[in-house]
C-alpha positions in Angstrom: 2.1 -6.2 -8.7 2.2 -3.3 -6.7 6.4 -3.1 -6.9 5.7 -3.7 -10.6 3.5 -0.7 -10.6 6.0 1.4 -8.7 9.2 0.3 -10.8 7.3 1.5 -14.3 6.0 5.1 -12.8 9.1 5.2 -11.6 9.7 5.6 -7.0 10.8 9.1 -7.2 6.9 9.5 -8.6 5.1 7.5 -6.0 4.8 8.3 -2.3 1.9 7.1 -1.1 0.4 3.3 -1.8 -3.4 3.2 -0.6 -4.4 -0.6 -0.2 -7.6 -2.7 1.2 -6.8 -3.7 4.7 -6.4 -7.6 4.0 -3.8 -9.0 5.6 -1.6 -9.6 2.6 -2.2 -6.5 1.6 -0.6 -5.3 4.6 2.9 -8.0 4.5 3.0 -7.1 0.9 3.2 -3.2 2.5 5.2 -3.9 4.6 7.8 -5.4 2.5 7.5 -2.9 -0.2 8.5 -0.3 2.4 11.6 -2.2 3.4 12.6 -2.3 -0.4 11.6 1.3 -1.4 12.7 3.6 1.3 10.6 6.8 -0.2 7.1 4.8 0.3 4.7 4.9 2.6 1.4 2.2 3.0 -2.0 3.4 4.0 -5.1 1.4 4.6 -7.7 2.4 2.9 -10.5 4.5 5.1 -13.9 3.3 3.3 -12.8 0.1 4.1 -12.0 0.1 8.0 -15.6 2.0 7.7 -17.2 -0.6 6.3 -15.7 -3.5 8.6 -17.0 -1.0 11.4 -20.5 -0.9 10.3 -20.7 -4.7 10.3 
């Protein structure tokens, strides 16, 4: 979904992805980073707060 999302705004337009911190979340970053050069994956911060404060 997210490469979808990236292939219609175009990859020249994106440079950042912000994502939850779920472990697919992360592989799906990870791969999307190998495909698209330009992009970089960044775990949300209100999440890793949250998980903190549990």
């Amino acid at each position: 979904m997210i490469d979808e999302v990236v292939e219609e705004v175009g990859e020249e337009n994106v440079v950042q992805v912000v994502t939850n911190n779920v472990a697919n979340y992360k592989v799906v970053g990870e791969m999307l980073m190998t495909k698209r050069k330009g992009l970089y994956l960044t775990p949300c911060a209100a999440h890793r707060v949250d998980l903190m404060l549990e």
